[in-house]
PDB file with one MODEL, atoms N, CA, C and O in Angstrom:
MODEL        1
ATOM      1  N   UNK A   1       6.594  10.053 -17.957  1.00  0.00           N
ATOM      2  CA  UNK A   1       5.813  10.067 -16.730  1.00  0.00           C
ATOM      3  C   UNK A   1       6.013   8.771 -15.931  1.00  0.00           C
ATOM      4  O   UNK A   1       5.963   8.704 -14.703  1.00  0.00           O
ATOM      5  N   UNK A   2       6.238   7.791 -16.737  1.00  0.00           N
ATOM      6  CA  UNK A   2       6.743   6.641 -15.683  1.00  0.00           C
ATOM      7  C   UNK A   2       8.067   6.246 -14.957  1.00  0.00           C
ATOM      8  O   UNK A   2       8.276   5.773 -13.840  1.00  0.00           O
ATOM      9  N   UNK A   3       8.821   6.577 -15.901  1.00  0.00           N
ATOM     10  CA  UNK A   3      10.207   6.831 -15.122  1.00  0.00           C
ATOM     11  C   UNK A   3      10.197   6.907 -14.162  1.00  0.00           C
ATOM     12  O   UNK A   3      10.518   6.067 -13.321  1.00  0.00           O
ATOM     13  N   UNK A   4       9.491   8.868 -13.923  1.00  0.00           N
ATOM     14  CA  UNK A   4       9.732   9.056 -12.515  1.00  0.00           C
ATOM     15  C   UNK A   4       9.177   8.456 -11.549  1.00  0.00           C
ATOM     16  O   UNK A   4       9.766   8.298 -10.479  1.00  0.00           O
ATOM     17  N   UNK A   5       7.393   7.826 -11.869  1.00  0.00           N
ATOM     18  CA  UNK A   5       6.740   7.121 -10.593  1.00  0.00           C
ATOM     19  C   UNK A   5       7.745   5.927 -10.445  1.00  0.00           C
ATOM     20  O   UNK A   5       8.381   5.800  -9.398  1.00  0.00           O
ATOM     21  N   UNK A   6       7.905   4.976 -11.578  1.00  0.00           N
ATOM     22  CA  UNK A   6       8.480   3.992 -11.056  1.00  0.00           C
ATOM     23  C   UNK A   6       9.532   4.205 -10.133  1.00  0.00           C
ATOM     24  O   UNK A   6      10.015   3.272  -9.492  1.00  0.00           O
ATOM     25  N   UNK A   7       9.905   5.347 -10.029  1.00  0.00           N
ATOM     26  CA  UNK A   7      11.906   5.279  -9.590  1.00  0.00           C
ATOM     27  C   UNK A   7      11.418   5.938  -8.365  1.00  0.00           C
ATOM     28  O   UNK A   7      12.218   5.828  -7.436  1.00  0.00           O
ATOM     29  N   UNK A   8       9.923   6.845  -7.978  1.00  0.00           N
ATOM     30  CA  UNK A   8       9.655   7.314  -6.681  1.00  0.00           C
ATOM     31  C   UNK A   8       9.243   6.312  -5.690  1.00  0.00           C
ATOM     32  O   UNK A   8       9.475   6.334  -4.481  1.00  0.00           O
ATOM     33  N   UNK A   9       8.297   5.016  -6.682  1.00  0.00           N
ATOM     34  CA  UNK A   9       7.944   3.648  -5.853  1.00  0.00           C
ATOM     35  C   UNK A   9       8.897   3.062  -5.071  1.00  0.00           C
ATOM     36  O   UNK A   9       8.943   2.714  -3.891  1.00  0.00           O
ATOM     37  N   UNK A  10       9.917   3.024  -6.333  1.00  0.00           N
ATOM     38  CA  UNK A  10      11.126   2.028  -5.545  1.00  0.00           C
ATOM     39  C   UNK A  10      11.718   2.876  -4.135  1.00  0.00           C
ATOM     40  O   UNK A  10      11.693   2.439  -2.985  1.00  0.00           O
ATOM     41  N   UNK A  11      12.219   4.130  -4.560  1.00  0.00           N
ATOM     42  CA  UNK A  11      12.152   5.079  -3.406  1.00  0.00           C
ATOM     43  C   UNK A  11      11.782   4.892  -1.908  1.00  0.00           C
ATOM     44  O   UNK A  11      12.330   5.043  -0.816  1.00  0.00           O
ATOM     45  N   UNK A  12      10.651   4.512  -2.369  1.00  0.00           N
ATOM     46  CA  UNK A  12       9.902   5.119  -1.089  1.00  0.00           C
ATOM     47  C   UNK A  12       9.593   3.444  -0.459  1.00  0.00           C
ATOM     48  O   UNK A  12       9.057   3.155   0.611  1.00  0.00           O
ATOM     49  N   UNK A  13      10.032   2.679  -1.327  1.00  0.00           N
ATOM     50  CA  UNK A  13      10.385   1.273  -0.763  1.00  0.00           C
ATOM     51  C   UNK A  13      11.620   1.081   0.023  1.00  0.00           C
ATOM     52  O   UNK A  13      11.448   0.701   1.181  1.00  0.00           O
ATOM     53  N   UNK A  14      12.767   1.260  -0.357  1.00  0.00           N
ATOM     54  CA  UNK A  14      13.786   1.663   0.483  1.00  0.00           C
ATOM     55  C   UNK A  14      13.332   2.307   1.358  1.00  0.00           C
ATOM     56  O   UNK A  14      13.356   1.580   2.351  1.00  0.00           O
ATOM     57  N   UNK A  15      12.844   3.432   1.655  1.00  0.00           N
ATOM     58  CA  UNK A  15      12.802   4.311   3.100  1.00  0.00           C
ATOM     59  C   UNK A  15      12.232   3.256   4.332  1.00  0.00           C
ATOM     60  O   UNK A  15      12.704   3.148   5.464  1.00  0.00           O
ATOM     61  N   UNK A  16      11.032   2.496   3.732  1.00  0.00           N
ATOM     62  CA  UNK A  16      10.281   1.485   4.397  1.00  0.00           C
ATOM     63  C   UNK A  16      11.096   0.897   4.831  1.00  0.00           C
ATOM     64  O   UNK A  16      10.974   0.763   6.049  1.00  0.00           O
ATOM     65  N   UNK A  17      12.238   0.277   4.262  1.00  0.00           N
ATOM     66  CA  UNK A  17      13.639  -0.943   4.630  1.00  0.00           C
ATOM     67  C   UNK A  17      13.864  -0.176   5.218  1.00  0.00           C
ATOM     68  O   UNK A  17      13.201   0.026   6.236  1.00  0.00           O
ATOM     69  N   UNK A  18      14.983   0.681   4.842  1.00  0.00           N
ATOM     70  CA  UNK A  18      15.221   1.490   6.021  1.00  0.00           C
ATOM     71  C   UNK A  18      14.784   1.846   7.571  1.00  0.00           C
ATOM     72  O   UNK A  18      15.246   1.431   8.633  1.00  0.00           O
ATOM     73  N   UNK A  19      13.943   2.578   7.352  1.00  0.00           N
ATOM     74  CA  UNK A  19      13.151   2.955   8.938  1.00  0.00           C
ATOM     75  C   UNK A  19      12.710   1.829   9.826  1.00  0.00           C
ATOM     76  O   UNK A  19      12.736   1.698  11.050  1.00  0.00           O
ATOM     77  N   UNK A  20      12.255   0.974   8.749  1.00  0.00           N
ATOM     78  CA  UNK A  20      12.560  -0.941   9.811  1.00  0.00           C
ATOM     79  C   UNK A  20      13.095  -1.450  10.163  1.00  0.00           C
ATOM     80  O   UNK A  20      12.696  -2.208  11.048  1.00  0.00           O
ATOM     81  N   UNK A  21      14.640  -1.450   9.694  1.00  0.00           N
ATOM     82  CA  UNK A  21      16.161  -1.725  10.155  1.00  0.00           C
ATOM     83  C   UNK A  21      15.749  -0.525  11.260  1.00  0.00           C
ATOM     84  O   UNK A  21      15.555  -0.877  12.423  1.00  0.00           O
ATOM     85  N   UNK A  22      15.648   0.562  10.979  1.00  0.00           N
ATOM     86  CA  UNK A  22      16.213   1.628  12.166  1.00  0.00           C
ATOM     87  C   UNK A  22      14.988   0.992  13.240  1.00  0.00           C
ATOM     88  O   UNK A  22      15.332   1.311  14.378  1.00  0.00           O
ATOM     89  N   UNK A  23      13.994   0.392  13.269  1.00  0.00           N
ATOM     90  CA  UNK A  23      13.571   0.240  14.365  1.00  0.00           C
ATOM     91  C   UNK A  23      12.251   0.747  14.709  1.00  0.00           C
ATOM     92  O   UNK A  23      11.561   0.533  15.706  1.00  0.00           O
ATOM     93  N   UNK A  24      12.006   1.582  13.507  1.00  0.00           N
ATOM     94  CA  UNK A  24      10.497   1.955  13.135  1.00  0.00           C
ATOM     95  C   UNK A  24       9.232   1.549  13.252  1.00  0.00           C
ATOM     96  O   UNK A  24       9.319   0.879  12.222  1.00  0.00           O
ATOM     97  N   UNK A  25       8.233   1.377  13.562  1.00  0.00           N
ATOM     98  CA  UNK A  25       7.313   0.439  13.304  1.00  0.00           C
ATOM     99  C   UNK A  25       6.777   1.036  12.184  1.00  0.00           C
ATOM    100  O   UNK A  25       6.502   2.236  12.196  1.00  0.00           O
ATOM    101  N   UNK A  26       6.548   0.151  10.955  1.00  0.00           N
ATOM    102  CA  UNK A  26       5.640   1.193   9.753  1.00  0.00           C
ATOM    103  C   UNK A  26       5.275  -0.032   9.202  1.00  0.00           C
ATOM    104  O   UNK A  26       6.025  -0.981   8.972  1.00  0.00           O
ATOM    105  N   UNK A  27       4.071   0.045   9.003  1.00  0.00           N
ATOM    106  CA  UNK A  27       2.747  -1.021   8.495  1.00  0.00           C
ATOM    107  C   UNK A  27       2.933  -1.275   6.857  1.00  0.00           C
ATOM    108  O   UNK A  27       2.302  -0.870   5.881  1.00  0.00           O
ATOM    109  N   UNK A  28       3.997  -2.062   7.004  1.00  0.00           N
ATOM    110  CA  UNK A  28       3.965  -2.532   5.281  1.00  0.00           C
ATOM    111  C   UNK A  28       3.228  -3.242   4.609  1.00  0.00           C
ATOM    112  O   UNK A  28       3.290  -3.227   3.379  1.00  0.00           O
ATOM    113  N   UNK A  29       2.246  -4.130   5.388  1.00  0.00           N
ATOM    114  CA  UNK A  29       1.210  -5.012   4.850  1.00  0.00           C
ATOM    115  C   UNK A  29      -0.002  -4.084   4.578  1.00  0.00           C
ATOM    116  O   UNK A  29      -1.053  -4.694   4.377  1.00  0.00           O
ATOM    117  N   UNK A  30      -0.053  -3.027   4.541  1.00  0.00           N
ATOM    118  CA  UNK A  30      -0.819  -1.771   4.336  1.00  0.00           C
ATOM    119  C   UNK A  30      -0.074  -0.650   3.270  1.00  0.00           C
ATOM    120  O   UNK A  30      -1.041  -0.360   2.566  1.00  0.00           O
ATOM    121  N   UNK A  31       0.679  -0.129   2.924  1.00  0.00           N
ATOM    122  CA  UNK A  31       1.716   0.803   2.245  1.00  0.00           C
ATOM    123  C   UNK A  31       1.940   0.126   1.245  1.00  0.00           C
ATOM    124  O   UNK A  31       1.697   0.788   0.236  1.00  0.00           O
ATOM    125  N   UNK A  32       2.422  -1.267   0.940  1.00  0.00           N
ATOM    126  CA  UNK A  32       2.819  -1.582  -0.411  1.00  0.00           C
ATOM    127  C   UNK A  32       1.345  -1.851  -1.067  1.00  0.00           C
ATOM    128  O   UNK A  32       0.902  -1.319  -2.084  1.00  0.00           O
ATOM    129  N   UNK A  33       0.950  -2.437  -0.556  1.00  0.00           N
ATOM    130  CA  UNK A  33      -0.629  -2.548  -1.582  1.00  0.00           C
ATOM    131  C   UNK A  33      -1.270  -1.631  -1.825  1.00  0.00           C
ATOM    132  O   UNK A  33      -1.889  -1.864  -2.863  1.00  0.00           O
ATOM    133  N   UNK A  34      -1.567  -0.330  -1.305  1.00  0.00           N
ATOM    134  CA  UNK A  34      -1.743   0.973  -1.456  1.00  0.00           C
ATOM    135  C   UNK A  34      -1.043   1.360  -2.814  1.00  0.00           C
ATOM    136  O   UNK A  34      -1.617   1.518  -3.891  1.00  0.00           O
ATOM    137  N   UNK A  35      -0.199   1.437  -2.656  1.00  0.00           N
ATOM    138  CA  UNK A  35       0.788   2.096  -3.522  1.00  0.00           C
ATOM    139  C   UNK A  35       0.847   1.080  -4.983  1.00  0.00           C
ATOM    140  O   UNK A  35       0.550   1.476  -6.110  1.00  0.00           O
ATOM    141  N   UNK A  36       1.198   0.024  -4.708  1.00  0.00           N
ATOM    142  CA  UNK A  36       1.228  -0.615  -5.758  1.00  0.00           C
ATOM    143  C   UNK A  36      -0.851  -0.045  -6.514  1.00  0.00           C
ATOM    144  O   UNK A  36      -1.043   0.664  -7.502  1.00  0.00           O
ATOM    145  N   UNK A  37      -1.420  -0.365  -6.055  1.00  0.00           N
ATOM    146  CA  UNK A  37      -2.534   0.114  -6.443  1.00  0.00           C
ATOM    147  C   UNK A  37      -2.666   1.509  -6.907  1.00  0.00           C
ATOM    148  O   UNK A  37      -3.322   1.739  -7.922  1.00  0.00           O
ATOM    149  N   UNK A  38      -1.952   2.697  -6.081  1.00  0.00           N
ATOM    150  CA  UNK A  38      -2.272   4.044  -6.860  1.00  0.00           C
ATOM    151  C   UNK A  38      -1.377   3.787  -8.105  1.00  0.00           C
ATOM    152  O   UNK A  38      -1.773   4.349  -9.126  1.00  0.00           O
ATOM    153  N   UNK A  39      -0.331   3.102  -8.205  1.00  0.00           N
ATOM    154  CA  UNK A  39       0.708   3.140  -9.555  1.00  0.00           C
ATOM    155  C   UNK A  39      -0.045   2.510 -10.821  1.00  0.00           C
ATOM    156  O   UNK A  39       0.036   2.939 -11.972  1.00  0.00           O
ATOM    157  N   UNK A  40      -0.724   1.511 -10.428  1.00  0.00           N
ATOM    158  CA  UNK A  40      -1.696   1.055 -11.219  1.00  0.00           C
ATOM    159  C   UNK A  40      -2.678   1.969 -12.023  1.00  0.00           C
ATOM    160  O   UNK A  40      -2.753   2.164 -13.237  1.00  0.00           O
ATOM    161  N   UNK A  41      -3.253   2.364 -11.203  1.00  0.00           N
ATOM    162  CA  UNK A  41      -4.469   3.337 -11.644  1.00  0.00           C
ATOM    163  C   UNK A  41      -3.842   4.647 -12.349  1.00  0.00           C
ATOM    164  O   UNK A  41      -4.400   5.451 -13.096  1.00  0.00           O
ATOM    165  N   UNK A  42      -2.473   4.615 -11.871  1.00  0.00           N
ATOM    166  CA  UNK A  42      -2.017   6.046 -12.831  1.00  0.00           C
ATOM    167  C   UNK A  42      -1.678   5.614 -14.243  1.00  0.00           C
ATOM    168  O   UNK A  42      -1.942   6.245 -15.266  1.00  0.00           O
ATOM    169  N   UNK A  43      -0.999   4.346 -14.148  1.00  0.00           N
ATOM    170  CA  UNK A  43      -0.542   3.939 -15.914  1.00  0.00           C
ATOM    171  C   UNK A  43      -1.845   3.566 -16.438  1.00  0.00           C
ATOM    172  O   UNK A  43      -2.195   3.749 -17.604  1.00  0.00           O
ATOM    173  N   UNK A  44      -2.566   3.021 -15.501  1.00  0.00           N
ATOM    174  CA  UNK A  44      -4.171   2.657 -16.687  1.00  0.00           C
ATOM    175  C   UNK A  44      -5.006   4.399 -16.954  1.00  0.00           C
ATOM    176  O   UNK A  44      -6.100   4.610 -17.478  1.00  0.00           O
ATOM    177  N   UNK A  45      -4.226   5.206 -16.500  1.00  0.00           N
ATOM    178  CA  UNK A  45      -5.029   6.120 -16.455  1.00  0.00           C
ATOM    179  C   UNK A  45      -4.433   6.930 -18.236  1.00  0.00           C
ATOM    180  O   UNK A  45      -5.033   7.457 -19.173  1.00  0.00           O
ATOM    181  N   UNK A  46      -2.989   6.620 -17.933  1.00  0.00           N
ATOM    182  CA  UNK A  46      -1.522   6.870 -19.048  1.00  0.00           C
ATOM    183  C   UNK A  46      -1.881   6.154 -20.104  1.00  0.00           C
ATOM    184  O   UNK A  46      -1.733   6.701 -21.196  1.00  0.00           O
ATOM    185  N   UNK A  47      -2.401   4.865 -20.071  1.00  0.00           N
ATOM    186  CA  UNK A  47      -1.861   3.563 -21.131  1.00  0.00           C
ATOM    187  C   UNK A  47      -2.808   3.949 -22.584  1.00  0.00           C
ATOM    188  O   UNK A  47      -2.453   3.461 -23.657  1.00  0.00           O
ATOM    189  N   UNK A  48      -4.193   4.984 -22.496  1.00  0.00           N
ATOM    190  CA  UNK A  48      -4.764   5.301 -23.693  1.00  0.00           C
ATOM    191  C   UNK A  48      -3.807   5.917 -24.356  1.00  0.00           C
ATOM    192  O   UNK A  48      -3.718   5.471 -25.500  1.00  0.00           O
ATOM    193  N   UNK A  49      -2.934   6.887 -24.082  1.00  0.00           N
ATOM    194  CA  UNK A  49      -2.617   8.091 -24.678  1.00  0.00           C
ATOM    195  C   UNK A  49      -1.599   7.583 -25.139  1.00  0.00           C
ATOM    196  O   UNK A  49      -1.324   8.051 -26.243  1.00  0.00           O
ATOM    197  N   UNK A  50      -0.631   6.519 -24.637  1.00  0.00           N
ATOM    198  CA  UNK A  50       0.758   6.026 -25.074  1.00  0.00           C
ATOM    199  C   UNK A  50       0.306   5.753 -26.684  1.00  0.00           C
ATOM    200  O   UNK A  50      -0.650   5.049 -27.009  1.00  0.00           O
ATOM    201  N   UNK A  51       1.443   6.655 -27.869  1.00  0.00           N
ATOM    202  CA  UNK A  51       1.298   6.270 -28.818  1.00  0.00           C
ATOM    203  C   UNK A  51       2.009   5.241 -29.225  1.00  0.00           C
ATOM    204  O   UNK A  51       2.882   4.841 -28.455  1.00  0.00           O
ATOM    205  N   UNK A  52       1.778   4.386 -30.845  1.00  0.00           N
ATOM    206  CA  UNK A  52       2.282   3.283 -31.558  1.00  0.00           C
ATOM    207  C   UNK A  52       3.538   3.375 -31.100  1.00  0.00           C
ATOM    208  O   UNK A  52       3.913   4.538 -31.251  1.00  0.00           O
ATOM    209  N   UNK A  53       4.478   2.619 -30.549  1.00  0.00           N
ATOM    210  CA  UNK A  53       5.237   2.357 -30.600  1.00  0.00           C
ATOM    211  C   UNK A  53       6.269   1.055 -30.124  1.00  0.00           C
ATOM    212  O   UNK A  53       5.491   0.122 -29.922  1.00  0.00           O
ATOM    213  N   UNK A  54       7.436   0.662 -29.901  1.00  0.00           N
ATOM    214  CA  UNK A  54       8.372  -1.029 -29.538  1.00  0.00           C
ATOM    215  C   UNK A  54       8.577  -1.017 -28.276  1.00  0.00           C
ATOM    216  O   UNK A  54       8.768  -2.179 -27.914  1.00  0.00           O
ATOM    217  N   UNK A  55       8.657  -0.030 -27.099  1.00  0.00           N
ATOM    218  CA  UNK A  55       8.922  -0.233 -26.042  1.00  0.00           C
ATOM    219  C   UNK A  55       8.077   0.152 -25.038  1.00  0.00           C
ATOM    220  O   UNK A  55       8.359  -0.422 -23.986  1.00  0.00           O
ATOM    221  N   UNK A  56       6.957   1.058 -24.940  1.00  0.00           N
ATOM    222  CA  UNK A  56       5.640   0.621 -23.703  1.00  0.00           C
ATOM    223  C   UNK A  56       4.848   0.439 -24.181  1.00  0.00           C
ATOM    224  O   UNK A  56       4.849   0.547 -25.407  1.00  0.00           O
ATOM    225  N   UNK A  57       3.619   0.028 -23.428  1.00  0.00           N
ATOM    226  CA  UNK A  57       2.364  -1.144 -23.845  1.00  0.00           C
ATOM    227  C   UNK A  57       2.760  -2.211 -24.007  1.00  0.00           C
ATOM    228  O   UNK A  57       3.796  -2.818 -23.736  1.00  0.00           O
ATOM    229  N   UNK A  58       1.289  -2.546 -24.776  1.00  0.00           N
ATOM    230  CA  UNK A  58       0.510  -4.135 -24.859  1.00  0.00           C
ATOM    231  C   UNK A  58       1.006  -4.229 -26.493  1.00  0.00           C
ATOM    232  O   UNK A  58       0.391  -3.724 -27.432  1.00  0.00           O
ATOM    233  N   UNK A  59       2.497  -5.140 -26.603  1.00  0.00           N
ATOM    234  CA  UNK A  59       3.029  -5.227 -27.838  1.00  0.00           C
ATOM    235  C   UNK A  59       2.923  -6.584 -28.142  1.00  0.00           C
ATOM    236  O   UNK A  59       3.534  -7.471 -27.546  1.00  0.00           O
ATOM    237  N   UNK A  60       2.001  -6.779 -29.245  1.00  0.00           N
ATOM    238  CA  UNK A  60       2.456  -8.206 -29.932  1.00  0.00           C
ATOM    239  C   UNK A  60       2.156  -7.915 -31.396  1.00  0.00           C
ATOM    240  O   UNK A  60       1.865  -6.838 -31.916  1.00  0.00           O
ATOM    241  N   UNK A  61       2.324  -9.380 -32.058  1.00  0.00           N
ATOM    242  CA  UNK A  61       1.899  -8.980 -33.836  1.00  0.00           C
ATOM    243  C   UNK A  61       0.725  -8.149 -33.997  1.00  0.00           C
ATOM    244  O   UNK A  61       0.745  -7.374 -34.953  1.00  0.00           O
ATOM    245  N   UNK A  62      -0.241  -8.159 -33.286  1.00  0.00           N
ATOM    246  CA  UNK A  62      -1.833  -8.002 -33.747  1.00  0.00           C
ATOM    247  C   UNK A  62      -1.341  -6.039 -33.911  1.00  0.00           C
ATOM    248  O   UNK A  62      -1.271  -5.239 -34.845  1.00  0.00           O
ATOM    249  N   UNK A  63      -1.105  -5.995 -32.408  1.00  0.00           N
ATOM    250  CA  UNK A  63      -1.191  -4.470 -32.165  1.00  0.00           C
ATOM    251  C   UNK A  63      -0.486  -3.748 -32.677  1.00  0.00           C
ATOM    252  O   UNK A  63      -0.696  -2.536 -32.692  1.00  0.00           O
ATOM    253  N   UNK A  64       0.710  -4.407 -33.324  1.00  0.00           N
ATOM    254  CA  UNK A  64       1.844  -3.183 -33.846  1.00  0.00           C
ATOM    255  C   UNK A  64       1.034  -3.595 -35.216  1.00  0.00           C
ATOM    256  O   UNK A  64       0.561  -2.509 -35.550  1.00  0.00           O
ATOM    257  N   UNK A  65       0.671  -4.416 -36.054  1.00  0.00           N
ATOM    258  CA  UNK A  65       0.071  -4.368 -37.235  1.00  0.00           C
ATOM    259  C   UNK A  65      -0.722  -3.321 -37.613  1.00  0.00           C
ATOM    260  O   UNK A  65      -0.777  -3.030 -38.808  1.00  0.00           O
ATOM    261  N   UNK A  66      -1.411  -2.642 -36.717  1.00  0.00           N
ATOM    262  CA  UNK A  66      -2.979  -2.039 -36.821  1.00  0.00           C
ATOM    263  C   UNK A  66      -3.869  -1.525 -35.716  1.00  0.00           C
ATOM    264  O   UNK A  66      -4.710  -1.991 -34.947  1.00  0.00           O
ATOM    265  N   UNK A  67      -3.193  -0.111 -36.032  1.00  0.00           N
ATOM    266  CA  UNK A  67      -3.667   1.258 -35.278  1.00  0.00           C
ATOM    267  C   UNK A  67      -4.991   0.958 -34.578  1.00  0.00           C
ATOM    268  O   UNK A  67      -5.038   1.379 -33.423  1.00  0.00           O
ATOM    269  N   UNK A  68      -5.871   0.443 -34.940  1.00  0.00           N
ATOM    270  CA  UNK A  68      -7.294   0.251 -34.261  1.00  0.00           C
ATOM    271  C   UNK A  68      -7.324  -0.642 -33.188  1.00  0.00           C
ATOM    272  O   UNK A  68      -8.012  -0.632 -32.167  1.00  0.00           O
ATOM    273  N   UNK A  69      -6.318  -1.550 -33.653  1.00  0.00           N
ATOM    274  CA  UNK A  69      -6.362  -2.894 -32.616  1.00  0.00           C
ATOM    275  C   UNK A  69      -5.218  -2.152 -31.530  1.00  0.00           C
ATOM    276  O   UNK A  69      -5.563  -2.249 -30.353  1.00  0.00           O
ATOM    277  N   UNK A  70      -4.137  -1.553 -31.729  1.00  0.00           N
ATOM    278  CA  UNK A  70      -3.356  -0.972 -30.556  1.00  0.00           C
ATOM    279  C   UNK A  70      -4.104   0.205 -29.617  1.00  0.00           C
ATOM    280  O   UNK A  70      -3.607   0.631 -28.574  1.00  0.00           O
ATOM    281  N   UNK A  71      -5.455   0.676 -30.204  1.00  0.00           N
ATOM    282  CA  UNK A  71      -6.049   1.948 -29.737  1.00  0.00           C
ATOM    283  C   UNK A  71      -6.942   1.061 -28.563  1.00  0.00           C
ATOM    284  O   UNK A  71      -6.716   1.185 -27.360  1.00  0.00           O
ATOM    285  N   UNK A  72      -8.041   0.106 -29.146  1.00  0.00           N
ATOM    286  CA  UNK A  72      -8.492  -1.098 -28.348  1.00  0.00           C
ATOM    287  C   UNK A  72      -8.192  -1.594 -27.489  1.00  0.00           C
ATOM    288  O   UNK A  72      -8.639  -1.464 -26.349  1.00  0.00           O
ATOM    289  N   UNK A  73      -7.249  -2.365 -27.919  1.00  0.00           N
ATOM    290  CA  UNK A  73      -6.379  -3.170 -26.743  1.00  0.00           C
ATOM    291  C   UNK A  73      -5.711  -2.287 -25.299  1.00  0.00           C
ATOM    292  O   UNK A  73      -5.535  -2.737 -24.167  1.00  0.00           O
ATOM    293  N   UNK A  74      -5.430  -0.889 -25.828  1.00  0.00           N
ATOM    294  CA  UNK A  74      -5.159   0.018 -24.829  1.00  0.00           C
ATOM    295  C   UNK A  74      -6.264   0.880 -24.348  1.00  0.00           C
ATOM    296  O   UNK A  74      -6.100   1.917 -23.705  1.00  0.00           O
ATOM    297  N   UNK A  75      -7.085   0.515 -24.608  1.00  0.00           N
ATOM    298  CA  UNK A  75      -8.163   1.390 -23.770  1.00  0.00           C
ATOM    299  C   UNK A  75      -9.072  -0.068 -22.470  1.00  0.00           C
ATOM    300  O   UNK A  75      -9.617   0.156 -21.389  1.00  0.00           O
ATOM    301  N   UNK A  76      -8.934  -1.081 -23.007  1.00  0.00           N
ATOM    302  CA  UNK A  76      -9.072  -2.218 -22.427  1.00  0.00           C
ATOM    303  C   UNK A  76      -8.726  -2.516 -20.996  1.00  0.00           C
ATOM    304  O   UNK A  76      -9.272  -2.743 -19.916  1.00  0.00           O
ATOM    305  N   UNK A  77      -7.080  -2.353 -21.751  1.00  0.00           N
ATOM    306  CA  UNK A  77      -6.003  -2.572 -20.976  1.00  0.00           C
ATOM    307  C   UNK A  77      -5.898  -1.448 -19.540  1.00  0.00           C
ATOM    308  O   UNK A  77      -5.425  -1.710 -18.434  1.00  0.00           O
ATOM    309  N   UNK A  78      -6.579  -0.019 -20.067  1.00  0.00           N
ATOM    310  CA  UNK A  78      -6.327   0.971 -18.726  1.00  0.00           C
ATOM    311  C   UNK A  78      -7.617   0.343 -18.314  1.00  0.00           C
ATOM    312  O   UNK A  78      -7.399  -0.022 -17.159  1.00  0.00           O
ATOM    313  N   UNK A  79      -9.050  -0.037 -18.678  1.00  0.00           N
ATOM    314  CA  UNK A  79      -9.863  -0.066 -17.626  1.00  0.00           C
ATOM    315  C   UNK A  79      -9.643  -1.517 -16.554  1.00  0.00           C
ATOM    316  O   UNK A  79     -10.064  -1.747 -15.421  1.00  0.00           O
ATOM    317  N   UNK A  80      -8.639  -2.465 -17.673  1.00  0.00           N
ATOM    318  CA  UNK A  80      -8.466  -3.664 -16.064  1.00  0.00           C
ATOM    319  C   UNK A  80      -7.603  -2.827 -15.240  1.00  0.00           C
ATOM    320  O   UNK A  80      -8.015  -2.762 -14.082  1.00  0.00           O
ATOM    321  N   UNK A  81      -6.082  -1.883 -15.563  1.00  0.00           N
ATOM    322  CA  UNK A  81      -5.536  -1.485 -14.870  1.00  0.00           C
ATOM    323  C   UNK A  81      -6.508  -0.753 -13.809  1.00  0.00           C
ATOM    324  O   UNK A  81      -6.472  -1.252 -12.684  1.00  0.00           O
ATOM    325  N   UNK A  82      -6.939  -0.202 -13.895  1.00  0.00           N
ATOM    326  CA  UNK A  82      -7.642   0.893 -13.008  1.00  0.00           C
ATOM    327  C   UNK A  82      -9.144   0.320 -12.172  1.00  0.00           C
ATOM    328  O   UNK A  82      -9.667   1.049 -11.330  1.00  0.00           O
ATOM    329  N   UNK A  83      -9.643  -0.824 -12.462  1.00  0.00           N
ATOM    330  CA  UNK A  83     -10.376  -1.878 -11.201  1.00  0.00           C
ATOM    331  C   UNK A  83      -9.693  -2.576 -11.169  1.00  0.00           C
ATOM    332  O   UNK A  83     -10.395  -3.588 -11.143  1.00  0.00           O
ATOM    333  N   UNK A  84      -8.536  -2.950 -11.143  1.00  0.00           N
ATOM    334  CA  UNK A  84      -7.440  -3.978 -10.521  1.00  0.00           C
ATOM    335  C   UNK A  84      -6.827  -3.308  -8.904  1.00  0.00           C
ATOM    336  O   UNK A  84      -6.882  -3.728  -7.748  1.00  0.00           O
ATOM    337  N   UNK A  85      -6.084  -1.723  -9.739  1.00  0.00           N
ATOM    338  CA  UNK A  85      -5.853  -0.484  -8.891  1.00  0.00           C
ATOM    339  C   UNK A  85      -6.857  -0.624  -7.821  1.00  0.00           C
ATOM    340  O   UNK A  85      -6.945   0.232  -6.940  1.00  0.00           O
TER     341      UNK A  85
ENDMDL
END
């Protein structure tokens, strides 16, 4: 599920370059903070369910040691994501 948002963000960041070179007027001091904010709130929304594993999340000694502390730390972790969002 992140793949694709990340790779639609970047996306739709280019179009912004784009259409501004072309001459566009489009309110980027409004659109990227938006967005960066809904992307937020979707992985804190994601980050409970991500199971144990080496490459997404909140990885250090504590959490890969012990299922309780990786369940914690990720339920934590989506509610700053999502009032940060």
């Amino acid at each position: 599920i992140l793949n694709p948002l990340v790779l639609a963000f970047l996306y739709f960041i280019f179009l912004i370059i784009i259409f501004n070179a072309l001459g566009f007027s489009i309110s980027v001091n409004f659109i990227i903070p938006t967005m960066i904010g809904l992307l937020l709130i979707v992985i804190g929304n994601y980050l409970p369910k991500v199971p144990k594993n080496n490459t997404l999340g909140i990885i250090n000694k504590w959490t890969k040691d012990n299922e309780f502390v990786w369940k914690k730390t990720h339920r934590l972790a989506a509610y700053v994501y999502i009032i940060v969002g």
